[in-house]
C-alpha positions in Angstrom: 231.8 130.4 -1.3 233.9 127.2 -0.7 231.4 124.4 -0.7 230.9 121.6 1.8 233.0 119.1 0.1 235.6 121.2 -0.8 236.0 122.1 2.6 236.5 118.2 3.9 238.7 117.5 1.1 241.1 120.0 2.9 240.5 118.8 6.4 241.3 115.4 4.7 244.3 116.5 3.4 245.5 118.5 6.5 244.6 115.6 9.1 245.9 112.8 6.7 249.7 114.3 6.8 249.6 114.5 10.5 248.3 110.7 10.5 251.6 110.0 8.4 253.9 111.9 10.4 252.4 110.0 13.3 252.5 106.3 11.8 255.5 106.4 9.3 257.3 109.6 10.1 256.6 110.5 7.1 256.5 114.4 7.2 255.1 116.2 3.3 255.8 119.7 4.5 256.0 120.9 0.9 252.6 119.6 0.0 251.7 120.9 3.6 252.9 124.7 2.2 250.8 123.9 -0.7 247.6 123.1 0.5 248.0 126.4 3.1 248.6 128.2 0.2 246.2 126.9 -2.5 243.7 125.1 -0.5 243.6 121.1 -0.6 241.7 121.1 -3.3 243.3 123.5 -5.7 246.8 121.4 -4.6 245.6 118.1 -5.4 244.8 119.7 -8.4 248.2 120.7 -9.4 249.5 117.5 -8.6 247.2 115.9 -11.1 248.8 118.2 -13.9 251.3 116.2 -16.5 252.5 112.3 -16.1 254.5 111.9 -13.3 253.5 111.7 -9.7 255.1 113.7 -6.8 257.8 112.7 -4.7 255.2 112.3 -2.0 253.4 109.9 -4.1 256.2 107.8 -4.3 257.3 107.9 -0.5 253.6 106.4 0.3 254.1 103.6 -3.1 257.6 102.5 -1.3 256.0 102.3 2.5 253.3 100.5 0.9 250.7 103.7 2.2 249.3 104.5 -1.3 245.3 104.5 0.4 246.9 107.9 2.1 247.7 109.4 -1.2 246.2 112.7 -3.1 245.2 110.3 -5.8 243.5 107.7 -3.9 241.6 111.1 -2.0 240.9 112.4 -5.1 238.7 109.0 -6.4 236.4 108.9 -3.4 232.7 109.3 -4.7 232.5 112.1 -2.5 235.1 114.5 -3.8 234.6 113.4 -7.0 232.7 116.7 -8.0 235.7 119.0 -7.3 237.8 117.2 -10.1 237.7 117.6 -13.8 237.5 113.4 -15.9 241.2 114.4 -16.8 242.2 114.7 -13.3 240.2 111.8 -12.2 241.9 109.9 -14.4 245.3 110.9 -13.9 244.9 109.7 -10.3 243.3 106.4 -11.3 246.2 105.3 -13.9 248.7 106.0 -11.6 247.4 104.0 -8.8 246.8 101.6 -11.4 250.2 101.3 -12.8 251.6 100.9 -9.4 249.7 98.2 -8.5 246.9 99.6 -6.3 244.0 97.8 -6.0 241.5 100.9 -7.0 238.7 98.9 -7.3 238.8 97.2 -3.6 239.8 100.7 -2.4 236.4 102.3 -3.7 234.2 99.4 -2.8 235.8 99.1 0.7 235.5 103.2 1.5 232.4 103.9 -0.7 231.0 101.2 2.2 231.1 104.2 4.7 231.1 107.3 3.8 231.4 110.2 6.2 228.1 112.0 7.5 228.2 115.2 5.8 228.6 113.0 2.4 225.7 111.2 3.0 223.8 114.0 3.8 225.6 116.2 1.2 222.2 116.9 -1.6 223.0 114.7 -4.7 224.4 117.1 -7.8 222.4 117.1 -10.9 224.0 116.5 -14.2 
């Protein structure tokens, strides 16, 4: 069963490509096929795997759109739990190493979190 957060991540992913299209006419159809495919999840997953970042990561860096990236989804205290530490990080270094401000990101969206998030049930470790 596909759980709660899982689910909004692919919403996220779905309804965040049409809000690119819409404000930069920026259009990642192949990413698109992949989250139909895989789920948004399991395709931010994929994109985590090895050093380099996708092409669609580096369209957002050059329109200066980097917020709207897999990676910066992928940080939010709310999706956390679907990534491994390793994929975490990935995301987090390369943000980093192109300049994006991942701490002011996090403090600035962890400010308002969706509903179901807050009232999601809190893991246990």
């Amino acid at each position: 069963m596909i759980s709660e957060p899982e689910r909004e991540f692919h919403r996220a992913m779905v309804l965040g490509a049409k809000c690119l299209k819409k404000e930069i006419g920026y259009n990642p159809t192949r990413f698109l096929e992949m989250v139909g495919e895989l789920g948004g999840a399991e395709a931010a997953r994929r994109l985590m795997r090895g050093r380099d970042a996708s092409d669609g990561f580096t369209t957002l860096w050059e329109r200066g759109r980097l917020e709207m990236s897999v990676e910066a989804f992928v940080l939010l205290p709310w999706y956390r739990g679907l990534f491994t530490d390793e994929q975490l990080a990935t995301a987090d270094r390369r943000l980093r190493e192109h300049r994006f401000d991942v701490d002011r990101f996090l403090r600035t969206s962890g400010q308002s979190p969706p509903e179901w998030a807050a009232s999601e049930p809190a893991e246990s470790d």
